[in-house]
N, C-alpha and C positions, 0 to 999 in steps of 0.2 A: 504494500500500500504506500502510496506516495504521499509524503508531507508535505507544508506548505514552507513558501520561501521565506528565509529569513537573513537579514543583516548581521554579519557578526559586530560582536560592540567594541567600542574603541577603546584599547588601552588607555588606563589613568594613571600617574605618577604617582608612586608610593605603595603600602596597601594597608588593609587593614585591618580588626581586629576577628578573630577564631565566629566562625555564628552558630550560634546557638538559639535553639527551636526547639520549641515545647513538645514531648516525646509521649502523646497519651499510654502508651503503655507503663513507663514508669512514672506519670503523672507531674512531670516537672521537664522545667527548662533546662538542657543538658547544650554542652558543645560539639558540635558536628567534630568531625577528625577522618577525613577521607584521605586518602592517599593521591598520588599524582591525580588520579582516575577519580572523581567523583562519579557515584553511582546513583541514579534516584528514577524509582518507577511510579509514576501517575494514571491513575484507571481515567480512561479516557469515556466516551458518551456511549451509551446506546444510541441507534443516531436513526431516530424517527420523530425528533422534534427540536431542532436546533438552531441559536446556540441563546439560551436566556440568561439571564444576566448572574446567576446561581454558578451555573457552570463557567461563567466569566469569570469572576471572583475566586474560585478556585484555581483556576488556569494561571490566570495574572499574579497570584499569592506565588504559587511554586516554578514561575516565572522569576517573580525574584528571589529566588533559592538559586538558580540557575545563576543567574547575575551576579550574586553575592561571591558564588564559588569562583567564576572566573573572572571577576574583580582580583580574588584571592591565588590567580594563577594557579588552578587546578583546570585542566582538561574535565568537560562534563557529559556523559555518557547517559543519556536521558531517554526514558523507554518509557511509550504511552501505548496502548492497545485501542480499540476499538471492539464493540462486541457487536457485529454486524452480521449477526443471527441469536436471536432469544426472543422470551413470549411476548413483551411489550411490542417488540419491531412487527412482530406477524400480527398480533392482534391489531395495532393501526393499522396497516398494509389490508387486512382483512374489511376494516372498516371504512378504507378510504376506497378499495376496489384496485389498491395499487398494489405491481408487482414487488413482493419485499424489495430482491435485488435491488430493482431501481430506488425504491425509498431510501435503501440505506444507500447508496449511493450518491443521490441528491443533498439529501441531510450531512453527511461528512463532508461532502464538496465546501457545504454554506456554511458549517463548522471550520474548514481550514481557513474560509476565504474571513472569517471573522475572527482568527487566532493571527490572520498575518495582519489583516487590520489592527488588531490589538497590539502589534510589535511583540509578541509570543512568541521568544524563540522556540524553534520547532524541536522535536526530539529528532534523535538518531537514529532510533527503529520505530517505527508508525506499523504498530501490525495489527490486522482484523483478525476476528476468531473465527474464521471460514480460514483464510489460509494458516492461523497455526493450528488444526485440527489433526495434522501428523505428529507431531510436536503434542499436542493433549493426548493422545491415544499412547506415546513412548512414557508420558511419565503418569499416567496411570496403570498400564503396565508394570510401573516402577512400585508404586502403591499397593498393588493385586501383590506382587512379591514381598510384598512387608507384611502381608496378611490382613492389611487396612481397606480391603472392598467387600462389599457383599451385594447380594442381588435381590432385588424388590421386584417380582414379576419379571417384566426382562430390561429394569433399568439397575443402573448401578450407582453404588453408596459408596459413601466414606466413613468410618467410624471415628466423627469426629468428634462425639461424647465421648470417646476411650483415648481421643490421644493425650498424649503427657503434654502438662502444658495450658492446654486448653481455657481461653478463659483472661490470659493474658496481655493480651493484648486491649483490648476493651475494657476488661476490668469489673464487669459486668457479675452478679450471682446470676445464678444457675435458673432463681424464678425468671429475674429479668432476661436473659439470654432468650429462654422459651418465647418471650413474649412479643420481643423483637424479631426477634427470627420470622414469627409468623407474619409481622407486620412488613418485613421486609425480603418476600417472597420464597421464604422455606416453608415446609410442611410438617412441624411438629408431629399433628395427628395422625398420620398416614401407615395403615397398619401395615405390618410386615417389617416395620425399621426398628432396628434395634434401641436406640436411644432415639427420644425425639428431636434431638441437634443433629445427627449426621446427614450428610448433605446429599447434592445430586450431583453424583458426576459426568454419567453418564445414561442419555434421554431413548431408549427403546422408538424406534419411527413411529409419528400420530400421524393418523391420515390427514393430509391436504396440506404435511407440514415438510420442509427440508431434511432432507437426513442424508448423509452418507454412507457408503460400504468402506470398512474399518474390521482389524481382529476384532474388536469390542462388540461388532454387529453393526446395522443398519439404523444410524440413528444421527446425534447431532450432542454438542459438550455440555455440561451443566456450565453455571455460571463461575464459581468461583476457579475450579478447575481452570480456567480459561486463562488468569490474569497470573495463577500460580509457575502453570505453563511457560509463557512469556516471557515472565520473570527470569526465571531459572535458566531458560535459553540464552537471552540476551544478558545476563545480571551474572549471573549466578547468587550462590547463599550468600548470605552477609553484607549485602550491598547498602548503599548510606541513607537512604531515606525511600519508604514506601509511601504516599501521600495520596489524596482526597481528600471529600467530604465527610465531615464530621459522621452522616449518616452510614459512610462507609466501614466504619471499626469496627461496627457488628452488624450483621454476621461477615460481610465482604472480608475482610482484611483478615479478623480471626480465622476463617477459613483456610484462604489463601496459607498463612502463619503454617496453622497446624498440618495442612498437605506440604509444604514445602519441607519441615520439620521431619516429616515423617516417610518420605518420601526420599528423603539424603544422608538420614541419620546425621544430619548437624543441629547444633541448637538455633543459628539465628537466621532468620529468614530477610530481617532489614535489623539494621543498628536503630533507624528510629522510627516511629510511627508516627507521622505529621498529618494531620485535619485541621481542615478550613471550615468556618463555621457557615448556619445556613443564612440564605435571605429570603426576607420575608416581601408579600406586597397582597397588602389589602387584608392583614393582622394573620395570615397562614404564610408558611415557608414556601417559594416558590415551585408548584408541581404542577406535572404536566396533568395527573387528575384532578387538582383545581381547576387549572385552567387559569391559572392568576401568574402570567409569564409576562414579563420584558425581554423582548428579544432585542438581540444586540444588532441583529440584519437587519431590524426596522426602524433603529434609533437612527442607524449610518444613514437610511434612504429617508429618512425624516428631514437628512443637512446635518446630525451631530457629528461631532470630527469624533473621527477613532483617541484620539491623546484627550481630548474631555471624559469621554465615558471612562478612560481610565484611570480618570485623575478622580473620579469618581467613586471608582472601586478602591483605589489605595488608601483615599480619606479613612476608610474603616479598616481596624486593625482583623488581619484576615482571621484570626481563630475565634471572633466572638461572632454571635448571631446578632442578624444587624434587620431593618426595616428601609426596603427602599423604599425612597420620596421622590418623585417631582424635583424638590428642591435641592437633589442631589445633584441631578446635573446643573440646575441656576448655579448653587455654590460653585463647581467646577469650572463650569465656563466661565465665573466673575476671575477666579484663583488662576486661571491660563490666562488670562487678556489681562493681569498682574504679573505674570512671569513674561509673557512675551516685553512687556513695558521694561519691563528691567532688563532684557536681553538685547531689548534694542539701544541702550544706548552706549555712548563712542567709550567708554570707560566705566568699571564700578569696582565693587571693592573684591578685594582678594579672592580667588577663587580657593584657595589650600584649605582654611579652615572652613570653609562649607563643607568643600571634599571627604576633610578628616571630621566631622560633626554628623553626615551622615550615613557615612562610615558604620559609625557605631552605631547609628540609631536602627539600622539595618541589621545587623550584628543581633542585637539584642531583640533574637526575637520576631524579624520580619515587623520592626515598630516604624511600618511606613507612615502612618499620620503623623509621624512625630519627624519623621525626615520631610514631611512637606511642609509645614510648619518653619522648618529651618529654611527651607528656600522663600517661602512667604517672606521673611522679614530682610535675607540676602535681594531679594527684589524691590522688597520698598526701598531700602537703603538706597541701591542702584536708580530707581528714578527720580530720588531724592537728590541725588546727585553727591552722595557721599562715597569715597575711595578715588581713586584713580588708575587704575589700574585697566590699560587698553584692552590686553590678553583676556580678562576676567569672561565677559556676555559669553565669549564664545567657548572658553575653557565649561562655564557653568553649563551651558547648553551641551556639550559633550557629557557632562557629568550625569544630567538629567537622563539622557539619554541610554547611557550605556548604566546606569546603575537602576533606575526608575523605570528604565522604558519609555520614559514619555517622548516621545517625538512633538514639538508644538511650531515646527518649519511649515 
């Protein structure tokens, strides 16, 4: 699967402090320590209704993880999947009268074309779960040899109430587990299963639906199985950061966790678990069975500039739940037609200690509201006509750029 284009960012002079990002499975802010190689995998869309501003907010948060690390001259090795076969996709497809194929085909197109607008750098491997389905079938295989699959009629499980471990990641008891799980497309109830958490790996063919010919039979991947897959192909164990939505941790990510665990005999499947928190609009978090969406392809064809909406999204520090407004993008666009003021003119002040001010504030946390804040008051200055400094507009505009992503040219 093809990515979308991206810029690489412009070296900046100096660098700066270790980052560190809040690791929900040990429940605190830890610092990152990747090697030359930064590793980090991001579950990407089901892509039969894309791209809202939910899945914006996500993207652009571990976007600048991305940025941070190679600000930090680390090399970044960034793996995002695509699940472009599961029940949501068919059941729209179903209901729109459209062939999946093409739905999910349409839908990823207007997702990349809204990820290059957003200045997103793209990942390194962009793979659908239609073609890693060789790759799903090797490492459950792998699974069936640990003695961690069984068979429910003629689909197939994981026993992921019995693996060791379990549970960590999320953080979650065991009532709550159940509760989510069902909320978030597992089947608890479903006789025949051993534990009511072990998952689906493997989907026996339903009529009028996609499947493949596979050892495993004639069928199509469960969900988590999918991203565990990916991972381990492109990543392998131990890699720096697994990230999403908050809603991801459980079941998604625990799953993921406990198959890759068990599946290599190592203990760690990511060094840290990172989620972005939800947004809301219209006092629910934004879902597609609401129906209560801001799409980011109808703000652009509305005239909003791709660097507003994103100044937009960075205003909110990405791991709490937030309320979009209207007045989100008013603020943004007042906050950019303040920085272009300050960039345009013939001199301002230093650009170094902005540099090294948000630096850290990045560092700590991905505290982007608190890095635009700093450029806030380096702009007033600047139209104020305090500093002197020629190099400065355009040193800060590179700065913006390669560490923020903001483009405002």
């Amino acid at each position: 699967m093809e990515s979308w284009p991206g810029r690489e960012p412009v070296a900046l002079p100096g660098t700066g402090p270790a980052l560190r990002l809040f690791d929900t499975a040990r429940g605190a802010v830890h610092a990152t320590e990747p090697g030359p190689v930064a590793r980090m995998y991001v579950c990407g869309i089901t892509p039969y209704d894309a791209t809202h501003l939910g899945h914006a907010a996500t993207y652009v948060a571990f976007d600048l993880v991305n940025r941070v690390w190679r600000d930090l001259g680390h090399e970044v090795h960034y793996v995002q999947n695509v699940t472009d076969v599961d029940d949501p996709l068919l059941e729209r497809a179903m209901a729109t009268g459209q062939d999946w194929r093409e739905l999910a085909r349409a839908e990823t197109e207007l997702f990349a074309a809204d990820m290059a607008a957003l200045n997103v750098l793209p990942p390194r491997d962009y793979i659908g779960a239609v073609e890693s389905i060789p790759s799903v079938v090797a490492w459950i295989e792998r699974l069936r040899s640990a003695g961690a699959v069984y068979q429910v009629d003629s689909d197939l499980y994981f026993t992921a109430g019995e693996s060791s471990g379990f549970g960590t990641v999320a953080r979650l008891d065991q009532q709550r587990m159940w509760t989510v799980f069902a909320e978030r497309g597992g089947d608890p109830g479903r006789p025949g299963k051993r534990t009511p958490l072990d998952c689906l790996l493997w989907q026996a063919e339903r009529p009028d639906e996609p499947a493949w010919d596979t050892p495993l039979g004639h069928g199509r991947p469960g969900w988590h199985i999918e991203c565990t897959a990916i991972a381990l192909e492109h990543l392998g164990m131990g890699f720096d950061v697994q990230g999403g939505g908050s809603d991801l941790a459980f079941p998604h990510h625990e799953m993921c966790s406990a198959q890759a665990r068990t599946a290599t005999g190592q203990a760690a499947f990511a060094r840290h678990f990172v989620h972005a928190g939800m947004v809301g609009y219209g006092g629910h978090k934004m879902s597609k069975s609401r129906g209560n969406l801001v799409f980011v392809s109808r703000l652009r064809q509305s005239g909003v500039s791709p660097g507003v909406i994103r100044l937009a999204l960075l205003a909110h520090h990405y791991r709490g739940d937030w309320e979009w407004m209207p007045a989100d993008l008013e603020r943004a666009a007042e906050r950019a037609a303040r920085w272009r003021a300050g960039l345009a003119v013939a001199a301002g002040p230093p650009a170094e200690p902005l540099l090294a001010a948000v630096r850290e504030r990045l560092a700590d946390d991905l505290d982007a509201p608190s890095a635009l804040h700093l450029v806030d008051e380096w702009a007033r200055a600047a139209s104020l006509g305090e500093g002197g400094d020629p190099t400065a507009p355009g040193r800060v505009a590179t700065l913006l750029d390669t560490l923020l992503g903001v483009d405002l040219s």
